[in-house]
Biopython code that builds the backbone (N, CA, C, O; Angstrom):
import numpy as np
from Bio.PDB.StructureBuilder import StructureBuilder

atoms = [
    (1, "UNK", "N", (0.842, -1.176, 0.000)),
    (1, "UNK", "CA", (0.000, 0.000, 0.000)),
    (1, "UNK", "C", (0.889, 1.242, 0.000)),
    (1, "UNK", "O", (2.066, 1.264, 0.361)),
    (2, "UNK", "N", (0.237, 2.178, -0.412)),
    (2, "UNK", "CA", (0.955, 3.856, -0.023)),
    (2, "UNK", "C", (-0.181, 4.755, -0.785)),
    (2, "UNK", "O", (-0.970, 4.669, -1.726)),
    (3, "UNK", "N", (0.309, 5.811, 0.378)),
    (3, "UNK", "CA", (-0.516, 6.815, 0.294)),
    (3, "UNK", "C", (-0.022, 7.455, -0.386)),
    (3, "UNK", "O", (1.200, 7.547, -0.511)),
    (4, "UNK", "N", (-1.301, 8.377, -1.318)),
    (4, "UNK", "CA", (-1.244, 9.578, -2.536)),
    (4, "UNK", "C", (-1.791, 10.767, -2.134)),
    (4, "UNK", "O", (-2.696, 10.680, -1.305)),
    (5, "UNK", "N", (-1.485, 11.810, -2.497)),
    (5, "UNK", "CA", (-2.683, 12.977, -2.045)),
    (5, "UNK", "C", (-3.962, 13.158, -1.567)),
    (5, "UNK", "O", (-4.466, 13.879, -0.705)),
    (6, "UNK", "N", (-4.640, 11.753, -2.873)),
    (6, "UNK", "CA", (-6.021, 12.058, -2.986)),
    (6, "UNK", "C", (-6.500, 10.922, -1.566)),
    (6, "UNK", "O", (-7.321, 11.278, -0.721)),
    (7, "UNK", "N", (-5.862, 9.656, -1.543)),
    (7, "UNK", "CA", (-6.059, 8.545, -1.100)),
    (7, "UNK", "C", (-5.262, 7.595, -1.119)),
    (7, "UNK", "O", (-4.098, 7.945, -1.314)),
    (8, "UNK", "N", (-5.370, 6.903, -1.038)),
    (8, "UNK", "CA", (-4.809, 5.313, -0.678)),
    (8, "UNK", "C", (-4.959, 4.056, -1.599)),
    (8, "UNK", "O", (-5.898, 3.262, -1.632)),
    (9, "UNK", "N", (-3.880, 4.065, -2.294)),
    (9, "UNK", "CA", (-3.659, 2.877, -3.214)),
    (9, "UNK", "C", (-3.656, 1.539, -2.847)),
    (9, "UNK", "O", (-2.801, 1.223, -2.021)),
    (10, "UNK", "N", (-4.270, 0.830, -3.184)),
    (10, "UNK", "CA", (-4.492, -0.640, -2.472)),
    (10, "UNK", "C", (-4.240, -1.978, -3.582)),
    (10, "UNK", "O", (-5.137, -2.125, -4.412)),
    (11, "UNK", "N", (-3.366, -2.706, -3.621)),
    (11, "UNK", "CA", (-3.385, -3.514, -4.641)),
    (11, "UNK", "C", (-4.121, -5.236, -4.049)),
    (11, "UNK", "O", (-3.761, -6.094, -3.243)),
    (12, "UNK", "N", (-5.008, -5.099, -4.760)),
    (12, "UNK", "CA", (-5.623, -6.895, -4.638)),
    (12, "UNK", "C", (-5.054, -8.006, -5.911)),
    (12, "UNK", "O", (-4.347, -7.748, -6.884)),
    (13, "UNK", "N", (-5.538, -9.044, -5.567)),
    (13, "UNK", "CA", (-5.530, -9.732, -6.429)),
    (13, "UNK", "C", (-7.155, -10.496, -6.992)),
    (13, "UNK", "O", (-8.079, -10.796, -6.236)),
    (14, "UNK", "N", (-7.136, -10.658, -8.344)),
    (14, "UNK", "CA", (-8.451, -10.724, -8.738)),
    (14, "UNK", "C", (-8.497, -11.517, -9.916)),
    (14, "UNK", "O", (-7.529, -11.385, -10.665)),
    (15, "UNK", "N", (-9.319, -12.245, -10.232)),
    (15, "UNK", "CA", (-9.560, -13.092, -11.589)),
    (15, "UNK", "C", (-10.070, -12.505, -12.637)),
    (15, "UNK", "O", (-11.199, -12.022, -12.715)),
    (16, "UNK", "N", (-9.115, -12.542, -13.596)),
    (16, "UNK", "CA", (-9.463, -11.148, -15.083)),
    (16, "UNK", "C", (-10.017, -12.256, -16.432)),
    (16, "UNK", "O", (-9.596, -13.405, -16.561)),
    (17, "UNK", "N", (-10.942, -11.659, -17.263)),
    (17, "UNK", "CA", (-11.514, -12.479, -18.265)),
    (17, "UNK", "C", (-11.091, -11.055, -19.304)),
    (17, "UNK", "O", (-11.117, -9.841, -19.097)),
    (18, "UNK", "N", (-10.562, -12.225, -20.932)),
    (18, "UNK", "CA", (-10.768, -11.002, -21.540)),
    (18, "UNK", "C", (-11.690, -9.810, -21.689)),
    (18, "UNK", "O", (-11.424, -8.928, -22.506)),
    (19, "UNK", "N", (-12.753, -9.762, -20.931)),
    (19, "UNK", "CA", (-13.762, -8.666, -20.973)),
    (19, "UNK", "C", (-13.409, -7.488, -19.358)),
    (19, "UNK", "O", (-13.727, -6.327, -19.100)),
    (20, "UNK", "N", (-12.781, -8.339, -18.757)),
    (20, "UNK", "CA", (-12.340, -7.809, -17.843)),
    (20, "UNK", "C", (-11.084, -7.223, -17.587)),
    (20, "UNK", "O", (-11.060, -6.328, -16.742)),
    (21, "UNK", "N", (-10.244, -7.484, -18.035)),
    (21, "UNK", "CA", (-8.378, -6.958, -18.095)),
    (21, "UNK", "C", (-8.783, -5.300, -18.349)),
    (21, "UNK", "O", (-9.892, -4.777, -18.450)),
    (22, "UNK", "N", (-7.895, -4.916, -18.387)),
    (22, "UNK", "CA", (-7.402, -3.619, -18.127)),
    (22, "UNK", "C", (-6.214, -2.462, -18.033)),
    (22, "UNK", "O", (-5.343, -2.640, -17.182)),
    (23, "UNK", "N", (-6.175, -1.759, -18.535)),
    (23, "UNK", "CA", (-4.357, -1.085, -18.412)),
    (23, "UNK", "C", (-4.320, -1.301, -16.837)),
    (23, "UNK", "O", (-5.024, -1.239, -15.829)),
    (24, "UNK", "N", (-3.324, -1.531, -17.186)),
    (24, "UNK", "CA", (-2.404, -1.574, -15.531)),
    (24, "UNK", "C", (-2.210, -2.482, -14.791)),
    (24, "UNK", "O", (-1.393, -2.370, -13.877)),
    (25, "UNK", "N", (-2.987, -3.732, -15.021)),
    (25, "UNK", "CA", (-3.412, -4.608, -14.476)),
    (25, "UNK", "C", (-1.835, -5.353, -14.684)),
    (25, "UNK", "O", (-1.100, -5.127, -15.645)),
    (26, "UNK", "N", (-1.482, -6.400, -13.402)),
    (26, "UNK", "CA", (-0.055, -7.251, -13.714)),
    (26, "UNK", "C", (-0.229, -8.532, -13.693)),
    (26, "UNK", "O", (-0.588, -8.958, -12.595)),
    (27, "UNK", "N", (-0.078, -9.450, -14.675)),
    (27, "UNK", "CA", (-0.326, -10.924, -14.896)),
    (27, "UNK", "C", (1.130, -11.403, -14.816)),
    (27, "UNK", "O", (2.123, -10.953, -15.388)),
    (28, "UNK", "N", (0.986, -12.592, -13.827)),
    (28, "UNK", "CA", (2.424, -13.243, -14.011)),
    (28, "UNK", "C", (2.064, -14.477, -15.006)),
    (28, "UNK", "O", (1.150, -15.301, -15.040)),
    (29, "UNK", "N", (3.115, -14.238, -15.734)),
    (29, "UNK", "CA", (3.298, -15.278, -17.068)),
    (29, "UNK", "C", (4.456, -16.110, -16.967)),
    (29, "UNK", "O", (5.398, -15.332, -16.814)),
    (30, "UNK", "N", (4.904, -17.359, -16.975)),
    (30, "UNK", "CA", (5.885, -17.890, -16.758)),
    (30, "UNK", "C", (7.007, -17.602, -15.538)),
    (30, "UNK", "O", (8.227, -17.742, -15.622)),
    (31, "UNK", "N", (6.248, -17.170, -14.419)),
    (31, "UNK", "CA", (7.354, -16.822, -13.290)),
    (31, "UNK", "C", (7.648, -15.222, -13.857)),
    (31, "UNK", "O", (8.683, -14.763, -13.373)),
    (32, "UNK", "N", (7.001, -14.385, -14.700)),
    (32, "UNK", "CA", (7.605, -13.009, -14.914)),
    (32, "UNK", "C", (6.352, -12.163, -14.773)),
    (32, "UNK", "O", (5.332, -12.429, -15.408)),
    (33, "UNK", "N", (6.459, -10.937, -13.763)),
    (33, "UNK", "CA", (5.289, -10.420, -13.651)),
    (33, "UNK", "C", (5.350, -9.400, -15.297)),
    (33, "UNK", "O", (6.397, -9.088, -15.864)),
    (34, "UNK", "N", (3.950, -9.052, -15.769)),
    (34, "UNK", "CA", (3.813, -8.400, -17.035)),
    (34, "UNK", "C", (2.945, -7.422, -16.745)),
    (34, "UNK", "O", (2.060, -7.584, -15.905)),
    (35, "UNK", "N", (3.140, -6.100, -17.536)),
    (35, "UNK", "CA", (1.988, -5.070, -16.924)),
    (35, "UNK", "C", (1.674, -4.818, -18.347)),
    (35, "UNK", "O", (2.449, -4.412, -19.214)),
    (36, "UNK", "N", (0.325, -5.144, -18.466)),
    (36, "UNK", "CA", (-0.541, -4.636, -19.220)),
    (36, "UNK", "C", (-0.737, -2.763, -19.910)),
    (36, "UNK", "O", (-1.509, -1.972, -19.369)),
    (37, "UNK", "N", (-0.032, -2.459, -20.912)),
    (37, "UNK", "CA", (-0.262, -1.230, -21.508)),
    (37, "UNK", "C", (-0.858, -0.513, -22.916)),
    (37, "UNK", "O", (-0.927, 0.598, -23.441)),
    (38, "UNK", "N", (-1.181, -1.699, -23.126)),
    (38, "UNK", "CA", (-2.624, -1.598, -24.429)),
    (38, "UNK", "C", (-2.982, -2.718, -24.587)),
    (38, "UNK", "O", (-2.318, -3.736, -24.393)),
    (39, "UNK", "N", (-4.584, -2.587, -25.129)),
    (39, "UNK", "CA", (-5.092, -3.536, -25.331)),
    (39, "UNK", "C", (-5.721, -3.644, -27.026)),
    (39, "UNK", "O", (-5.588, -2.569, -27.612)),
    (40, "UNK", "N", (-6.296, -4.631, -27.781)),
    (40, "UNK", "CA", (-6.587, -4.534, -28.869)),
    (40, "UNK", "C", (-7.826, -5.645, -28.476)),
    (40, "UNK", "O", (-7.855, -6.550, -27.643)),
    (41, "UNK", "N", (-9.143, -5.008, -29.763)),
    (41, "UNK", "CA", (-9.842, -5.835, -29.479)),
    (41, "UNK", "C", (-9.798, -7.211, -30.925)),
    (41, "UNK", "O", (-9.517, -7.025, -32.109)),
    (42, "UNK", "N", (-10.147, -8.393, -30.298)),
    (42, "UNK", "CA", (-10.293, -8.949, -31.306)),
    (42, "UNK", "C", (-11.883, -9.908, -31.472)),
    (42, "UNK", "O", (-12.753, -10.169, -30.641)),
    (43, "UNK", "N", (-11.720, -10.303, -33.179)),
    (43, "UNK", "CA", (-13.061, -11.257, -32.903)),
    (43, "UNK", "C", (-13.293, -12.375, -32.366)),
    (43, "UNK", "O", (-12.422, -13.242, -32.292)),
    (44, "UNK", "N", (-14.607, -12.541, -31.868)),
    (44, "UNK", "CA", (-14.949, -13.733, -30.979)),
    (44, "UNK", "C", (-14.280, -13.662, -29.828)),
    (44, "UNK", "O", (-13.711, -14.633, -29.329)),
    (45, "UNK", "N", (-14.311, -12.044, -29.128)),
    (45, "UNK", "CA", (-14.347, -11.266, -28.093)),
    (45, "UNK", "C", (-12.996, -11.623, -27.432)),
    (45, "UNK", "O", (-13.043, -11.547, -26.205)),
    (46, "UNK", "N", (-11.624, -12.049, -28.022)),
    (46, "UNK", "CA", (-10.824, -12.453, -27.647)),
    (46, "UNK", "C", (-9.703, -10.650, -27.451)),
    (46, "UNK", "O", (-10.213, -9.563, -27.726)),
    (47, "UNK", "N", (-8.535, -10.764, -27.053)),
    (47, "UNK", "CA", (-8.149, -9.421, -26.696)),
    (47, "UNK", "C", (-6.852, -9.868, -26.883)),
    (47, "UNK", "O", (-6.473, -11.000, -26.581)),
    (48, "UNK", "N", (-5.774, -8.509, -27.652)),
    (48, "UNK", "CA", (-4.792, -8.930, -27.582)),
    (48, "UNK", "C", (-4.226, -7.624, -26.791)),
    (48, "UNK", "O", (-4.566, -6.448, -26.920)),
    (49, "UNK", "N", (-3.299, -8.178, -25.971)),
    (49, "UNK", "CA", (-2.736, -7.578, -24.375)),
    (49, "UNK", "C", (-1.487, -7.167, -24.852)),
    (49, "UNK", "O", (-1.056, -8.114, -25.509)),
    (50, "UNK", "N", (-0.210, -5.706, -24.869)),
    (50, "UNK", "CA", (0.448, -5.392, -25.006)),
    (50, "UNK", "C", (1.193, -5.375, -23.966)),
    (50, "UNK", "O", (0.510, -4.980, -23.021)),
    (51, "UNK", "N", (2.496, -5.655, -23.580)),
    (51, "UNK", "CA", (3.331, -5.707, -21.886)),
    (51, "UNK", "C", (4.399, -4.647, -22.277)),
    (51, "UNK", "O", (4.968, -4.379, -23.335)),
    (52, "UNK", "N", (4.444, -4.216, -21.184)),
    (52, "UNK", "CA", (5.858, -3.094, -21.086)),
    (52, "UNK", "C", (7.100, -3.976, -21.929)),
    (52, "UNK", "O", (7.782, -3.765, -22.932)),
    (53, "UNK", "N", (7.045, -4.465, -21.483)),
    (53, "UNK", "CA", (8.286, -5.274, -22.590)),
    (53, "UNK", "C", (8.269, -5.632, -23.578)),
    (53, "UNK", "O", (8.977, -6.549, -23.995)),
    (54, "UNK", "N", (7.192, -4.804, -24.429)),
    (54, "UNK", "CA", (7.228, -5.063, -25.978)),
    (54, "UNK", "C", (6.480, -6.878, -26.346)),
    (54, "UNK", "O", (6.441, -7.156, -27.544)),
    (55, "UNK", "N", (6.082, -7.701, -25.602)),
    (55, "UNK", "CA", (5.667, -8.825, -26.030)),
    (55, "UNK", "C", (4.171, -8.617, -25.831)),
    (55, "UNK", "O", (3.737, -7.851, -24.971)),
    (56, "UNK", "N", (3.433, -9.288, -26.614)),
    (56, "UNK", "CA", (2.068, -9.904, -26.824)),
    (56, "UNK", "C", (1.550, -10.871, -26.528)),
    (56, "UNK", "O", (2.024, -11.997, -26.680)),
    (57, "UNK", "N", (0.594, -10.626, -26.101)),
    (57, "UNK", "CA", (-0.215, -12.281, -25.766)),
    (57, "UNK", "C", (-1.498, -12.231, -26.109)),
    (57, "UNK", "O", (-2.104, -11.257, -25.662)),
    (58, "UNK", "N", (-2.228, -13.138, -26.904)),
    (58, "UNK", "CA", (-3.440, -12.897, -27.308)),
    (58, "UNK", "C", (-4.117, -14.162, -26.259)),
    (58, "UNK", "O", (-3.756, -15.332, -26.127)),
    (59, "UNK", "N", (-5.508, -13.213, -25.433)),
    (59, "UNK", "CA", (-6.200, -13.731, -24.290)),
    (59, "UNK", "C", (-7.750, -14.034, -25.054)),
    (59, "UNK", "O", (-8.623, -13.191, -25.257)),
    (60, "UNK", "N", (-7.782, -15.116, -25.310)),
    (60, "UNK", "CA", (-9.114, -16.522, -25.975)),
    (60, "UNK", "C", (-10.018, -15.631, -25.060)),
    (60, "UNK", "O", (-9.609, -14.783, -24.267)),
    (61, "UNK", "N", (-11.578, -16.040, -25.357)),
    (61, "UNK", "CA", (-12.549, -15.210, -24.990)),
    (61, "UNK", "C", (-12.963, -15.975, -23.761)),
    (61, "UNK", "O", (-14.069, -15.583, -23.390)),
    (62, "UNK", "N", (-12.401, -17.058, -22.891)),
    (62, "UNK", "CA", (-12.691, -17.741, -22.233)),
    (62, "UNK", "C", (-11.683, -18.144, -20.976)),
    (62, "UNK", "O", (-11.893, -18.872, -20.005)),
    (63, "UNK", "N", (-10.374, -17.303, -21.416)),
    (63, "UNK", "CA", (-8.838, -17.532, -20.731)),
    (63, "UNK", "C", (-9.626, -16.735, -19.321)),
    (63, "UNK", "O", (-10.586, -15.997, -19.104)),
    (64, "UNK", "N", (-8.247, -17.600, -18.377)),
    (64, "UNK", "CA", (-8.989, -16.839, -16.874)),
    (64, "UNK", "C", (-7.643, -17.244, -16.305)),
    (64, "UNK", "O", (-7.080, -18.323, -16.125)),
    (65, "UNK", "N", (-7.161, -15.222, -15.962)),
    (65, "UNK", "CA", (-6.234, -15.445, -15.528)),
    (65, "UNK", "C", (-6.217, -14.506, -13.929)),
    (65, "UNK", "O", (-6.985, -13.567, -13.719)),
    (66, "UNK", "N", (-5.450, -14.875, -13.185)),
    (66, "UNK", "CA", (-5.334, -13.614, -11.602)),
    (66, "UNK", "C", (-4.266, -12.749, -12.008)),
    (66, "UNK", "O", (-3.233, -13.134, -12.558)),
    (67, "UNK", "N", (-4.617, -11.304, -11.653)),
    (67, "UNK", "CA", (-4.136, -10.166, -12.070)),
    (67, "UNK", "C", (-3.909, -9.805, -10.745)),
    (67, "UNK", "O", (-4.338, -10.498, -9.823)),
    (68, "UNK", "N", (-3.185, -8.639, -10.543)),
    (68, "UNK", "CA", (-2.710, -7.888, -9.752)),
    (68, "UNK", "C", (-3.126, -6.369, -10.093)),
    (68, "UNK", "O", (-2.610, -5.740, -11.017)),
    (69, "UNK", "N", (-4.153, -5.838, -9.208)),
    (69, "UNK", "CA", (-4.850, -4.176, -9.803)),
    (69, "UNK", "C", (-4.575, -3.356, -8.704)),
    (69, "UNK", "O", (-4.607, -3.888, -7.594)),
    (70, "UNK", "N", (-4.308, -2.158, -8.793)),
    (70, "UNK", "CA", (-4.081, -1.106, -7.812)),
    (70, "UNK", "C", (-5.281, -0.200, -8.006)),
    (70, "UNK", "O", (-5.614, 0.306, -9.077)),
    (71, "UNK", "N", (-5.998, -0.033, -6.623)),
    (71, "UNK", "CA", (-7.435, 0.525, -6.744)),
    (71, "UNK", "C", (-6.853, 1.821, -5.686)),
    (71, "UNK", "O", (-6.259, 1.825, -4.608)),
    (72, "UNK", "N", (-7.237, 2.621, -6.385)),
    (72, "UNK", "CA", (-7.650, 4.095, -5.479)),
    (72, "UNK", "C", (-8.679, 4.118, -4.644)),
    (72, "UNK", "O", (-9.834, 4.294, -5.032)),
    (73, "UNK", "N", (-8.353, 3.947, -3.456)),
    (73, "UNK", "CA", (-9.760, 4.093, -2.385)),
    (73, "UNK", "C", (-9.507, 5.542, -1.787)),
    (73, "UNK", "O", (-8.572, 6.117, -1.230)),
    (74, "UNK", "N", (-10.786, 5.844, -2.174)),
    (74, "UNK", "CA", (-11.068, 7.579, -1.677)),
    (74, "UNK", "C", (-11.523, 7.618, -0.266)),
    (74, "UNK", "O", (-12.436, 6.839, 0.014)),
    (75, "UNK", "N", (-11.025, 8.434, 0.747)),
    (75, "UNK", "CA", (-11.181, 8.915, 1.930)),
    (75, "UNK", "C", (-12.221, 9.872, 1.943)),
    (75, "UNK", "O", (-12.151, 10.859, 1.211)),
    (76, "UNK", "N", (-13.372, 9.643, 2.854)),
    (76, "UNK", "CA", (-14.564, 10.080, 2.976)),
    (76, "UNK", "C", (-14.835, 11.018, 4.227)),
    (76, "UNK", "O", (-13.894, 11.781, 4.449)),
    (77, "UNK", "N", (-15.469, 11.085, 4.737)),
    (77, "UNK", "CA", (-15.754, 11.647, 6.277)),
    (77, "UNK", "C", (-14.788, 10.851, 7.086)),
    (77, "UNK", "O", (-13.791, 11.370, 7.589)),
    (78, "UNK", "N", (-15.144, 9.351, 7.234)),
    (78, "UNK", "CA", (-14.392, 8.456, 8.201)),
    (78, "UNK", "C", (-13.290, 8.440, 7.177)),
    (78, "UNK", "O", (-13.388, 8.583, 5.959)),
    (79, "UNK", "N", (-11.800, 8.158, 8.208)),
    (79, "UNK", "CA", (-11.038, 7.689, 7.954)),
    (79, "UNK", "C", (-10.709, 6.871, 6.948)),
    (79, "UNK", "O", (-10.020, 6.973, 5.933)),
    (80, "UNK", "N", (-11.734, 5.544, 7.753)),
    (80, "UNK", "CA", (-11.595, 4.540, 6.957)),
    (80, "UNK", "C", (-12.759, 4.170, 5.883)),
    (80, "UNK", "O", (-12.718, 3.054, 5.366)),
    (81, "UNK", "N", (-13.502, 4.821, 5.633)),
    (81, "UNK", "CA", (-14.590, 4.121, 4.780)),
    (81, "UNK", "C", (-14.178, 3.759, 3.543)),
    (81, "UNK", "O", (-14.595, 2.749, 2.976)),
    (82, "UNK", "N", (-13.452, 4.452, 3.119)),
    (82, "UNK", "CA", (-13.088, 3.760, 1.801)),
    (82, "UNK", "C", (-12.602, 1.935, 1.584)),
    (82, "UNK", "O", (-12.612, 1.117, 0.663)),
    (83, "UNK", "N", (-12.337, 1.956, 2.567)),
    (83, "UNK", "CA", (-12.218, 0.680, 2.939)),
    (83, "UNK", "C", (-12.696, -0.913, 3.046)),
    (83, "UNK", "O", (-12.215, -2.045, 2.984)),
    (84, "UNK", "N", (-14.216, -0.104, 3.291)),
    (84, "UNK", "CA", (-14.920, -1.208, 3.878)),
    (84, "UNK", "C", (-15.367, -1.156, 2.281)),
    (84, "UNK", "O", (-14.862, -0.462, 1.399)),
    (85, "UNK", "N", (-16.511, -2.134, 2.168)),
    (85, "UNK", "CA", (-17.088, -2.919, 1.038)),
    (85, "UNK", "C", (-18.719, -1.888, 0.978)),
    (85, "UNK", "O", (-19.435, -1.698, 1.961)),
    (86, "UNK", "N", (-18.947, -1.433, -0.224)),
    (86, "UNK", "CA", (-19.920, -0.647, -0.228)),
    (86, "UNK", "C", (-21.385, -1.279, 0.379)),
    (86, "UNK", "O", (-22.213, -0.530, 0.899)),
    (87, "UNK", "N", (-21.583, -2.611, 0.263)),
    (87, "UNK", "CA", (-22.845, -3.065, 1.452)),
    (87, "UNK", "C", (-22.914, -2.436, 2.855)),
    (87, "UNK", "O", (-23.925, -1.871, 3.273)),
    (88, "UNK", "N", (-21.734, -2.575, 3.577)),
    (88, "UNK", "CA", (-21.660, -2.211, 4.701)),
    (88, "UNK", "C", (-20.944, -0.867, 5.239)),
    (88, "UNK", "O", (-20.111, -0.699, 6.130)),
    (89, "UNK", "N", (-21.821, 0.347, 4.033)),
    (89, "UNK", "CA", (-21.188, 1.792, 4.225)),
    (89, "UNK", "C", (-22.981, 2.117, 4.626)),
    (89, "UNK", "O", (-23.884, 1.471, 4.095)),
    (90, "UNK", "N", (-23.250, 3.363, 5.769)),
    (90, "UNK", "CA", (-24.143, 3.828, 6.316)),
    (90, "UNK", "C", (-24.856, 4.237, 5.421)),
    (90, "UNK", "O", (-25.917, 4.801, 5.687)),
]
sb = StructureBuilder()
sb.init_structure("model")
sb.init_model(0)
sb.init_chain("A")
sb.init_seg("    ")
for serial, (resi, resn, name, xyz) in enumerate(atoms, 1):
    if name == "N":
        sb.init_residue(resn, " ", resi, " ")
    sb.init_atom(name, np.array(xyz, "f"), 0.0, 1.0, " ", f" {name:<3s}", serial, name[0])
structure = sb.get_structure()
């Protein structure tokens, strides 16, 4: 974690579908983490994923992989609300 001006950067881990990936997002591929910095769409909803390191990987419309995302949680009145899970905000 670390704090930014606005808030508090939080990185999870999460299960990405090509409909789901995203810039920024980090997939480890063969023991090497990869960060996602363009995406292309392709047909039969498949996606091809650009990595800082110049390599490609084209993600099948059905591939399911765990990503690594850094979410901005915004600081509210409380401290901590950004925190909690929006069900259990007042």
């Amino acid at each position: 974690m670390r704090n930014t001006a606005s808030g508090l950067a939080v990185a999870s881990h999460i299960e990405i579908t090509s409909s789901t990936v995203r810039r920024g997002d980090v997939i480890q591929i063969g023991g090497r983490l990869c960060r996602v910095v363009n995406l292309v769409q392709l047909p039969g909803g498949a996606k091809q994923l650009l990595f800082e390191s110049g390599e490609l990987l084209t993600m099948h419309s059905r591939s399911r992989f765990t990503a690594l995302r850094m979410r901005l949680m915004q600081r509210g009145g409380d401290q901590f609300r950004g925190l909690s899970s929006s069900r259990h905000r007042r």
